[in-house]
Structures are given as structure tokens and as C-alpha cells.
N, CA, C and O atoms as a GROMACS GRO file, in nm:
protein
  412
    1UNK      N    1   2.992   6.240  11.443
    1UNK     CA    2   2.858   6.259  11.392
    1UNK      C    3   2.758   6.232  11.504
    1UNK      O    4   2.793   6.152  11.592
    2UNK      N    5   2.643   6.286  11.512
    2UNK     CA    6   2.558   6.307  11.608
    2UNK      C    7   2.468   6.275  11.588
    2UNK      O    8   2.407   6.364  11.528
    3UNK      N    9   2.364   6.124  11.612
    3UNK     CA   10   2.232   6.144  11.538
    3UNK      C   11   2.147   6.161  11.617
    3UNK      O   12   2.157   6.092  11.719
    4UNK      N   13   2.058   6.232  11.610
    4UNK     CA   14   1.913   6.279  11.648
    4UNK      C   15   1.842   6.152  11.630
    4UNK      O   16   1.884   6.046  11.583
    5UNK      N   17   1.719   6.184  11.678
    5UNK     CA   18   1.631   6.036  11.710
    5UNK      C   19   1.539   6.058  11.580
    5UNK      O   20   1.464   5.964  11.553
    6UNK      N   21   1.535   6.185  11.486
    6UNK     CA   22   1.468   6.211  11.350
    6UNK      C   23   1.557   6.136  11.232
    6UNK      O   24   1.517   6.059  11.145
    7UNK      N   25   1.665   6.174  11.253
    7UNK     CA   26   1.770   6.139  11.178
    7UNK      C   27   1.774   5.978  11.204
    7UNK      O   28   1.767   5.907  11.103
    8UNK      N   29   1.784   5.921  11.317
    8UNK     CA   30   1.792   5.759  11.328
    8UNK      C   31   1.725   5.698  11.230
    8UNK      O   32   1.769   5.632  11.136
    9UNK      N   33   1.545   5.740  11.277
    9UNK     CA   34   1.456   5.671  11.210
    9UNK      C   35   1.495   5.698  11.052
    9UNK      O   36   1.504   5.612  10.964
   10UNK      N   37   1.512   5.820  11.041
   10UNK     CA   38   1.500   5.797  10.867
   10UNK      C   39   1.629   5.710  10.831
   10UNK      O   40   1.606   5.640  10.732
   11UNK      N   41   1.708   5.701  10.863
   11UNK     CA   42   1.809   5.625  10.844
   11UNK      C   43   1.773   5.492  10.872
   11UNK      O   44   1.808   5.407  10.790
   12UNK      N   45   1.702   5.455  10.982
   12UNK     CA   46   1.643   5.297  10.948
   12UNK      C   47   1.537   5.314  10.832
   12UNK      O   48   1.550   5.222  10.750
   13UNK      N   49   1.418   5.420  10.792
   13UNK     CA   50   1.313   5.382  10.734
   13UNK      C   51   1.369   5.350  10.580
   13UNK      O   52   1.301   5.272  10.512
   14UNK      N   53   1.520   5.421  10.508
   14UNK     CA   54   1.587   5.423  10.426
   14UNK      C   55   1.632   5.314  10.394
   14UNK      O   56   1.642   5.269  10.280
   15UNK      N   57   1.662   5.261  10.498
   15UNK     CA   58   1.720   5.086  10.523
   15UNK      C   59   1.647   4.977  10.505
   15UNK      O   60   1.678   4.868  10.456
   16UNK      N   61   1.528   5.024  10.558
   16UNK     CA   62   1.439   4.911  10.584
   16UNK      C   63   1.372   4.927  10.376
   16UNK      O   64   1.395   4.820  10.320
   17UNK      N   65   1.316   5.018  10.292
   17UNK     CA   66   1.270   5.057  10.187
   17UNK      C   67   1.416   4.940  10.102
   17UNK      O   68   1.391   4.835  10.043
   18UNK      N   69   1.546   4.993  10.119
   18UNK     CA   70   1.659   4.922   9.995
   18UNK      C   71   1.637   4.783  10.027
   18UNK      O   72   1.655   4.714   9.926
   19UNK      N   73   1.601   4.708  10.140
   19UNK     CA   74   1.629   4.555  10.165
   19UNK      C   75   1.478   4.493  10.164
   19UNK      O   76   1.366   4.539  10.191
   20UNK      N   77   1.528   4.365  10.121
   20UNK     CA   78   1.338   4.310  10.106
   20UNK      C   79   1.333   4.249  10.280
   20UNK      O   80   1.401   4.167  10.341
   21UNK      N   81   1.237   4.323  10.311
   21UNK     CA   82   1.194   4.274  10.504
   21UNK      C   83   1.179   4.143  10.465
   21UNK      O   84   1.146   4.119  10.349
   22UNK      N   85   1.201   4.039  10.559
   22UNK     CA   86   1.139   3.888  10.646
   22UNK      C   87   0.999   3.914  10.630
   22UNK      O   88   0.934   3.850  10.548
   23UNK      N   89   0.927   4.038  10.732
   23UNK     CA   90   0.854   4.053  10.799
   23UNK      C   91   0.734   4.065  10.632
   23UNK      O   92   0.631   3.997  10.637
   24UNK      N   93   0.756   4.140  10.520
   24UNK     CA   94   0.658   4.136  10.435
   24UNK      C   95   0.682   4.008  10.346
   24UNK      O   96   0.614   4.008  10.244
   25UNK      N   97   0.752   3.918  10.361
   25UNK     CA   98   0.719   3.788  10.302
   25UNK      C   99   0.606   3.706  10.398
   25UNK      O  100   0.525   3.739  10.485
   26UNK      N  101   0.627   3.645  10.365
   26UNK     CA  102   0.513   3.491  10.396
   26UNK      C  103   0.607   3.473  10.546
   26UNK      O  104   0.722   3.440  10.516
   27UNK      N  105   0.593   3.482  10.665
   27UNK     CA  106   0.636   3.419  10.758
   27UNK      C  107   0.614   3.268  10.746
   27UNK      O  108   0.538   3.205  10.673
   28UNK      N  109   0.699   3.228  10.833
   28UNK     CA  110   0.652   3.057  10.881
   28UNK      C  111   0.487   3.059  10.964
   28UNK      O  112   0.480   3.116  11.072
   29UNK      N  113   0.373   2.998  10.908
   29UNK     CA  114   0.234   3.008  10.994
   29UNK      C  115   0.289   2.939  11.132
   29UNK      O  116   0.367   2.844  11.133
   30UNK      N  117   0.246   2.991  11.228
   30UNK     CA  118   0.245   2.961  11.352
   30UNK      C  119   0.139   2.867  11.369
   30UNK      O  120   0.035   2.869  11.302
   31UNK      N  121   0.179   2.747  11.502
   31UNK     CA  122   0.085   2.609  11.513
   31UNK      C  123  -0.028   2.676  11.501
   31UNK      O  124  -0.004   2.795  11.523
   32UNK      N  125  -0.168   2.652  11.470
   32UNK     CA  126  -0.309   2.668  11.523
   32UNK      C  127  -0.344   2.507  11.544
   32UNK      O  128  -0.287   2.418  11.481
   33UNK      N  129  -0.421   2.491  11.618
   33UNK     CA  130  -0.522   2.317  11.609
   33UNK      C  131  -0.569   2.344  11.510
   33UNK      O  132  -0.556   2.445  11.441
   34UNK      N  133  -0.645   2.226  11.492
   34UNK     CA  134  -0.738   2.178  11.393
   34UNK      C  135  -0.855   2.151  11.490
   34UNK      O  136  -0.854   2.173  11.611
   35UNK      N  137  -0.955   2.099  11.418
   35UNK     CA  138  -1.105   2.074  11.481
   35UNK      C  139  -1.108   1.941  11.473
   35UNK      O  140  -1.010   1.886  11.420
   36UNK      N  141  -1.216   1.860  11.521
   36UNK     CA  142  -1.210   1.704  11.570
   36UNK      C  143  -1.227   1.654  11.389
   36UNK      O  144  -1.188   1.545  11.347
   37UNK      N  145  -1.284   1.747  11.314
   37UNK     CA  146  -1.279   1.688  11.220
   37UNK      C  147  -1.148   1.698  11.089
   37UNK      O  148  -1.143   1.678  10.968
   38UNK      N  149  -1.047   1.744  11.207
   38UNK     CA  150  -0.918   1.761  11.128
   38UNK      C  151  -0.858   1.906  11.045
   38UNK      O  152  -0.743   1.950  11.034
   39UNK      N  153  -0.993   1.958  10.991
   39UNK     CA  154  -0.968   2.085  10.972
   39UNK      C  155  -0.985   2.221  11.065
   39UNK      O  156  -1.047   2.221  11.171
   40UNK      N  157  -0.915   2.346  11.003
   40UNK     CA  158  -0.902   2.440  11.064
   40UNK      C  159  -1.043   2.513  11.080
   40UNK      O  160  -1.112   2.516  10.979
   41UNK      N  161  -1.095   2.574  11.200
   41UNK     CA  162  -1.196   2.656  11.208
   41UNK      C  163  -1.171   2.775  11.170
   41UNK      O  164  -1.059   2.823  11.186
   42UNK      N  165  -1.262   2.835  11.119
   42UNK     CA  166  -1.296   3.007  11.083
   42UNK      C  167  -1.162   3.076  11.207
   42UNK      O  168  -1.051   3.122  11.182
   43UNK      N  169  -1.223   3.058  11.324
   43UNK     CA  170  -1.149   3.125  11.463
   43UNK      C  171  -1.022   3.137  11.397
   43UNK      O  172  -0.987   3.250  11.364
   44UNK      N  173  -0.937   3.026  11.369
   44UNK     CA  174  -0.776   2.965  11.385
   44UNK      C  175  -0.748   3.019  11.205
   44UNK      O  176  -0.634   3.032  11.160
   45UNK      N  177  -0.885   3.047  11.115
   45UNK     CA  178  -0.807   3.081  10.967
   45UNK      C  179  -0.747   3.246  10.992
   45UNK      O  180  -0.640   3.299  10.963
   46UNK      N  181  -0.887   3.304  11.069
   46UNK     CA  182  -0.903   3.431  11.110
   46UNK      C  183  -0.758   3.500  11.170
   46UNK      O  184  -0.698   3.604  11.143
   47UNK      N  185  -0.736   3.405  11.251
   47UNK     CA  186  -0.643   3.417  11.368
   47UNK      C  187  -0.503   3.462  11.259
   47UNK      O  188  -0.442   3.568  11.246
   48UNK      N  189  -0.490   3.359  11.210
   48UNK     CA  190  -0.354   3.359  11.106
   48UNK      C  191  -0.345   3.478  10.990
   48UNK      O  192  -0.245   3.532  10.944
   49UNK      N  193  -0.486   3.500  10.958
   49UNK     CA  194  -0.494   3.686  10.868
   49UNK      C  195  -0.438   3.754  10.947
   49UNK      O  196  -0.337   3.820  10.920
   50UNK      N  197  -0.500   3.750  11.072
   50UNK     CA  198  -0.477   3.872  11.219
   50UNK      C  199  -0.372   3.840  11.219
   50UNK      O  200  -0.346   3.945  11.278
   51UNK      N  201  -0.277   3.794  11.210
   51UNK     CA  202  -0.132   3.787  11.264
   51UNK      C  203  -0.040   3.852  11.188
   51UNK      O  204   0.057   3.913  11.231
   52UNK      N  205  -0.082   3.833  11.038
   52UNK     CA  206  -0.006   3.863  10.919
   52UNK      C  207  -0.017   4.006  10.946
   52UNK      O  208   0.081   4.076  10.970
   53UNK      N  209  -0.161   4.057  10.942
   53UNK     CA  210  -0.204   4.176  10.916
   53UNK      C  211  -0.126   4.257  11.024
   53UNK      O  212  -0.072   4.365  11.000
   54UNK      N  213  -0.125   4.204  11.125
   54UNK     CA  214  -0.046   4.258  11.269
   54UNK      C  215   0.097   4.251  11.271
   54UNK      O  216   0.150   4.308  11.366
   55UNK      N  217   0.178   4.190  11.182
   55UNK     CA  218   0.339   4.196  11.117
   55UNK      C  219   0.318   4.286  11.064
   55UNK      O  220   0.345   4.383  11.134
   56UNK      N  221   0.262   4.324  10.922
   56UNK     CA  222   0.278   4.422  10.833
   56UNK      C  223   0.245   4.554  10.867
   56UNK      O  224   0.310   4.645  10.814
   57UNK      N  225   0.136   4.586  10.962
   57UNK     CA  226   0.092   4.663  11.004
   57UNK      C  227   0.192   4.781  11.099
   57UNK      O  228   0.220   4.899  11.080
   58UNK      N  229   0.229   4.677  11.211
   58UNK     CA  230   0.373   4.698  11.309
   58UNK      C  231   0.491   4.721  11.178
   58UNK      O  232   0.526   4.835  11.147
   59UNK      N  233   0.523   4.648  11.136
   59UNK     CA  234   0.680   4.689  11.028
   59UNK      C  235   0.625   4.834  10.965
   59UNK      O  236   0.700   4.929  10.984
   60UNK      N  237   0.514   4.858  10.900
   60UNK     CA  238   0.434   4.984  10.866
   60UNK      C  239   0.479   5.072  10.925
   60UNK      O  240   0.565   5.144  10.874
   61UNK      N  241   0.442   5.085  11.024
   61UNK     CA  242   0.431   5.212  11.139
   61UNK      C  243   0.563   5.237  11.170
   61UNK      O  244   0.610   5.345  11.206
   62UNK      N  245   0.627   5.122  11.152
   62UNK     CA  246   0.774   5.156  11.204
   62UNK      C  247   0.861   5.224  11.087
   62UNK      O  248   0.959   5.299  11.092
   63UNK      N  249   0.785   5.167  10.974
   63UNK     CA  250   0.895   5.189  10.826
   63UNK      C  251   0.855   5.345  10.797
   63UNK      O  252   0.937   5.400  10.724
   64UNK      N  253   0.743   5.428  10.840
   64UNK     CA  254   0.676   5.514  10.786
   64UNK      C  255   0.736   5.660  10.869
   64UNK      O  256   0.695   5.663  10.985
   65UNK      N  257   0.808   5.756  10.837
   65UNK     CA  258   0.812   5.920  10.895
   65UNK      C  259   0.750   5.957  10.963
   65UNK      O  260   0.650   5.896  10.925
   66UNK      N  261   0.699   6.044  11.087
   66UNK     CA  262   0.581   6.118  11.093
   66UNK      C  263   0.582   6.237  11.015
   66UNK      O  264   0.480   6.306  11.025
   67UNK      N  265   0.673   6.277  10.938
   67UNK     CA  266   0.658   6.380  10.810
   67UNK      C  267   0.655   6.291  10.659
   67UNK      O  268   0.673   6.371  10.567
   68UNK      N  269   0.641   6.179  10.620
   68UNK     CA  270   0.632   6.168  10.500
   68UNK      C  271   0.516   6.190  10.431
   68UNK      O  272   0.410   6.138  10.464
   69UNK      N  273   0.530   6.260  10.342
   69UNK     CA  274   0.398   6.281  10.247
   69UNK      C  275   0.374   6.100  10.175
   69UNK      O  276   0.465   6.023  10.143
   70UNK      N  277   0.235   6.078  10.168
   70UNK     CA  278   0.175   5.944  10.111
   70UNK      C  279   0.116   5.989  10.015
   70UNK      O  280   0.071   6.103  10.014
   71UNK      N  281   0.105   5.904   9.914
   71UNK     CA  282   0.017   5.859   9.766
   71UNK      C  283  -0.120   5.860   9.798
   71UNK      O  284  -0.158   5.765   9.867
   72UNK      N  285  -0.234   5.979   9.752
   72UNK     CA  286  -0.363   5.960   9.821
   72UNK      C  287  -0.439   5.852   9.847
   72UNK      O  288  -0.517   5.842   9.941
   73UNK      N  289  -0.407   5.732   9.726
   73UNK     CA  290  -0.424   5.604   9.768
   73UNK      C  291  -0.402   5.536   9.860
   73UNK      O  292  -0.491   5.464   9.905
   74UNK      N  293  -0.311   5.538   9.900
   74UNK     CA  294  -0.181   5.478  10.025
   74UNK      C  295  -0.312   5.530  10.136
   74UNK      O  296  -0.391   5.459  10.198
   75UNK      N  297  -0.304   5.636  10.134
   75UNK     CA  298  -0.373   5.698  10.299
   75UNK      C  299  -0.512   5.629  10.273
   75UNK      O  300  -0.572   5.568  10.362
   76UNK      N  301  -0.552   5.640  10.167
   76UNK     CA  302  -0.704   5.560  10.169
   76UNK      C  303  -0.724   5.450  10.235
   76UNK      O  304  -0.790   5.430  10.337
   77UNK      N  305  -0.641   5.355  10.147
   77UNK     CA  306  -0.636   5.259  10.153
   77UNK      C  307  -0.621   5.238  10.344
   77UNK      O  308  -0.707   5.187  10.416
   78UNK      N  309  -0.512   5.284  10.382
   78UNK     CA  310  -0.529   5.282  10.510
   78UNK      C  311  -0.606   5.353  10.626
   78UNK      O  312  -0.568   5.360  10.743
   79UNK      N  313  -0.697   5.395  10.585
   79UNK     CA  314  -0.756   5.458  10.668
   79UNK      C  315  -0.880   5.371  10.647
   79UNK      O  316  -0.938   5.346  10.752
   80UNK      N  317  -0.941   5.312  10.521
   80UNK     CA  318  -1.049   5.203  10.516
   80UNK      C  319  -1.013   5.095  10.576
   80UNK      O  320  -1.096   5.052  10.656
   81UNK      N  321  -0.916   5.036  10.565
   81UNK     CA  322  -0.864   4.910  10.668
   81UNK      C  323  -0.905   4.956  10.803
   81UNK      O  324  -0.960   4.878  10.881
   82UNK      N  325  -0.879   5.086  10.832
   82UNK     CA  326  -0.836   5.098  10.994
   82UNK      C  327  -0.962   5.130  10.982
   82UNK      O  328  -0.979   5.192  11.087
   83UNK      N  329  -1.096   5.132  10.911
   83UNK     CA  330  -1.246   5.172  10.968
   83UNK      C  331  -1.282   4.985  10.966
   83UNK      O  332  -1.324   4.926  11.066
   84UNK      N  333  -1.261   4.935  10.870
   84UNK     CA  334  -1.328   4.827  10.876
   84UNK      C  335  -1.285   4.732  10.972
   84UNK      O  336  -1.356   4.633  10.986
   85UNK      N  337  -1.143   4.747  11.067
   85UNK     CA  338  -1.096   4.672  11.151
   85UNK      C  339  -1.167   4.697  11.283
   85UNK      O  340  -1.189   4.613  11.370
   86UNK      N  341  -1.209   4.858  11.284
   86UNK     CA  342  -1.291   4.864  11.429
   86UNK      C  343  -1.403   4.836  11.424
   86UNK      O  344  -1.468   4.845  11.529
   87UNK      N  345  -1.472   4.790  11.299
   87UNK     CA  346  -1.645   4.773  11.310
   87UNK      C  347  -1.610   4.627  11.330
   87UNK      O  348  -1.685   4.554  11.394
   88UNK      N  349  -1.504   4.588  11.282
   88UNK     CA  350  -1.493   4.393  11.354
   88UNK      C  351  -1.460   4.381  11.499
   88UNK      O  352  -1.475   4.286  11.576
   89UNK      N  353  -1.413   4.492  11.516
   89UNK     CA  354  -1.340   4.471  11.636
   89UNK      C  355  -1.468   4.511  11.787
   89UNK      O  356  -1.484   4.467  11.901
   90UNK      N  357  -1.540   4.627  11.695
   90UNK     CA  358  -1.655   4.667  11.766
   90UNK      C  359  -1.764   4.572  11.809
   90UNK      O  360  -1.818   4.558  11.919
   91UNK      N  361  -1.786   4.501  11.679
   91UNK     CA  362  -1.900   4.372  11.652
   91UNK      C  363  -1.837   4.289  11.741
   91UNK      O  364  -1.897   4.294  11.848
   92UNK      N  365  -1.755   4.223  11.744
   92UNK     CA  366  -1.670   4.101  11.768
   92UNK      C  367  -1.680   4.136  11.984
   92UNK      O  368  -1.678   4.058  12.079
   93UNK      N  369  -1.689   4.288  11.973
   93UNK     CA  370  -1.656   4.308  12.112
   93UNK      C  371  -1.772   4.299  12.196
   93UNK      O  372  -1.775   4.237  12.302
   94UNK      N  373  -1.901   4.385  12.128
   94UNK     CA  374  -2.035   4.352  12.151
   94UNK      C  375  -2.086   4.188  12.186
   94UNK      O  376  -2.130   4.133  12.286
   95UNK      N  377  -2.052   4.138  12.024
   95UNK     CA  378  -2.064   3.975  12.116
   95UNK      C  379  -2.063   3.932  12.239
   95UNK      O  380  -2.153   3.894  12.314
   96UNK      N  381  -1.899   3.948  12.258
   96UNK     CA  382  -1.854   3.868  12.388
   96UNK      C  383  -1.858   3.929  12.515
   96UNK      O  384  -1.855   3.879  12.627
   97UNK      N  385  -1.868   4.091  12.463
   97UNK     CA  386  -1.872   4.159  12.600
   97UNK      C  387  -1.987   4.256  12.577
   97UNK      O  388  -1.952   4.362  12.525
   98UNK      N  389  -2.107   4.244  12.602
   98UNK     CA  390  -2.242   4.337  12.596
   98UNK      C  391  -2.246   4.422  12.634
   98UNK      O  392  -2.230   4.405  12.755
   99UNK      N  393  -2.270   4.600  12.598
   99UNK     CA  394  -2.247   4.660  12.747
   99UNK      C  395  -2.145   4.706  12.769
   99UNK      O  396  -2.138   4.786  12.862
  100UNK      N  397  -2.000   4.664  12.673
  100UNK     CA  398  -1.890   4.751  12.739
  100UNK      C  399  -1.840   4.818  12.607
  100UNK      O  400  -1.724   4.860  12.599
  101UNK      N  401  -1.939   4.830  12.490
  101UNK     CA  402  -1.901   4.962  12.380
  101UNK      C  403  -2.016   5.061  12.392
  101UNK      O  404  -2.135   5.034  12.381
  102UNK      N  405  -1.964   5.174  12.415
  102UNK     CA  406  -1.956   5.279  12.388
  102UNK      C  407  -2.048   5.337  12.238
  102UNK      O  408  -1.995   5.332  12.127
  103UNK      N  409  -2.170   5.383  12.256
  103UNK     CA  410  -2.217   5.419  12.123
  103UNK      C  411  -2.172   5.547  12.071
  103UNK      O  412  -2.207   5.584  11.959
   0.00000   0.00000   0.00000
């Protein structure tokens, strides 16, 4: 048997759909500090969404065809994430770096 690199993936994306992933449970949170007053800052809560979001996101892309048809929801849904991640990412970039976005 011969597999093609089309054939692989669907054969993992098949695999990955029958078994419950690690990766969409609750990982173990990774250390963040705390602040002098013991609790976590915004930065370090933020940080730990971004991480999750950046597991599921990556296992996503990997679990997904470039021919599968999606649930019009499904694509919504991801395509509003992926607008509202660059206006944070845009804002967030403006902040720290003035001058280097692009209008």
C-alpha cells in the first residue's frame, strides 16, 4: 500500500476525530508569577487564554482537510475569532511598537 501525503493526513485527521485529544482537554497551566501582591496580573491571565487558544488552534489546523466542507457556523465562528485576534494583535502592536502597522 502506498500512501500519498492526502491520504496520510486524512488518515491522521480520522484518527485524531475517533480519540479524545490531550491537546482539547484542560492541559496542565504552565508556571506564570504572581505579582508582589500574590496574585496573577491581567498580562500572565491573558497569557494562559493565549496558550490554550494557541493548542487548540494548532491541533485545528492540523485536524482539519484542505478539502473539507465546514458547518456555516464553524467557518463563522472562525473567521470572527481570526478578525478579533488581529485587532488585539494590531492594538497591542501599536502600543508597544508605534509606527510599525501598516494602515
Amino acid at each position: 500500500m502506498i500512501l500519498t501525503r492526502k491520504s496520510l493526513k486524512n488518515l491522521i485527521a480520522e484518527t485524531l476525530r475517533e480519540q479524545t485529544s490531550i491537546l482539547l482537554e484542560m492541559p496542565e497551566e504552565p508556571a506564570f508569577p504572581v505579582n508582589s501582591a500574590g496574585k496573577e496580573g491581567e498580562g500572565n491571565m491573558a497569557k494562559k487564554d493565549l496558550f490554550h487558544l494557541s493548542q487548540k488552534s494548532s491541533q485545528l489546523h492540523d485536524m482539519l482537510a484542505d478539502d473539507e466542507d465546514l458547518e456555516e457556523w464553524v467557518q463563522a465562528k472562525i473567521t470572527k475569532s481570526a478578525g478579533m485576534m488581529s485587532s488585539v494583535f494590531d492594538h497591542l502592536m501599536y502600543q508597544k511598537h508605534p509606527g510599525h502597522i501598516k494602515e
